[in-house]
N, C-alpha and C positions, 0 to 999 in steps of 0.2 A: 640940419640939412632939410633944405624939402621935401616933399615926396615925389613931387614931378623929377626930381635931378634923378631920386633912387628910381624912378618907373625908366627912367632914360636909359641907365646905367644897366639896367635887366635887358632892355629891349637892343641894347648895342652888345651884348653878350650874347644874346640870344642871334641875332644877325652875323656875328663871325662867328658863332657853335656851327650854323645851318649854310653859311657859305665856307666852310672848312670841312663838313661833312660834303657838301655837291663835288668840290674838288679831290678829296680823297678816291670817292669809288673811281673816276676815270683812271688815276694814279694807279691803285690796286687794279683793274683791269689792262692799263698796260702794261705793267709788271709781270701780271699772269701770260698774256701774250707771251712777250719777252721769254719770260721761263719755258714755255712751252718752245718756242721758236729755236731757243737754245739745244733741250733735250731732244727735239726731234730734229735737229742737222746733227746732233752728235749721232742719233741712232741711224739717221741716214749715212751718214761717215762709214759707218760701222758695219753697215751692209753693205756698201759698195765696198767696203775693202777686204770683206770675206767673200763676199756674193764675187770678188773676182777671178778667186782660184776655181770657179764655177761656170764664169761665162755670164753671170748675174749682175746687172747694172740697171740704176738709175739713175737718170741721165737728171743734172741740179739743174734748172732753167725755171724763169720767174713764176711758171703755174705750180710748180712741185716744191717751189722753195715758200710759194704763197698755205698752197694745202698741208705742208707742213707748221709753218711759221701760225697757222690758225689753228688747225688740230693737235699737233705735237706726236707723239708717240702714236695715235689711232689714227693719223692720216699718214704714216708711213706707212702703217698695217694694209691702210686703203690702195697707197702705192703701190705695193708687192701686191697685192691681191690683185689690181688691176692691169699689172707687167705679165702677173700669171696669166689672168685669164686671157690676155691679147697675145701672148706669144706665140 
C-alpha cells in the first residue's frame, strides 16, 4: 500500500468523526428541548387541573407554550409567579 492511500484513509475518517460530531450536538440539543417542552406542558397540565378547583389558570397560547417549550419546569415556575404577581 502507499502512504498517500493510508494518509487519505486517516484524513476521510477524520472528516466523518468531525462532520458527525457538528451534527450530533444540534440533535442532542433538540432532544433536550423536546424533553423539556414535554415535562413542562405535562407540569403545566397539572396545574391547570388542580389550580382549577382553586380559580388558578393558565391560559396555553403560543408565548407560554413558547416559555415553557424553552425552559421546561423553571418557566412554569416563571408563569405562576407571573399570574401571581399580576393578579
Amino acid at each position: 500500500m502507499n502512504f498517500l492511500v493510508v494518509v487519505a484513509y486517516a484524513a476521510g475518517v477524520l472528516i466523518v468523526y468531525a462532520l458527525g460530531k457538528m451534527l450530533l450536538i444540534p440533535l442532542r440539543t433538540i432532544f433536550n428541548l423536546i424533553v423539556n417542552a414535554v415535562i413542562g406542558g405535562g407540569v403545566l397540565l397539572v396545574i391547570n387541573f388542580v389550580g382549577g378547583f382553586w380559580g388558578f389558570h393558565i391560559g396555553v397560547n403560543p408565548i407560554t407554550a413558547l416559555v415553557v417549550g424553552l425552559l421546561g419546569v423553571p418557566g412554569v415556575l416563571l408563569l405562576i409567579g407571573l399570574r401571581l404577581l399580576f393578579r
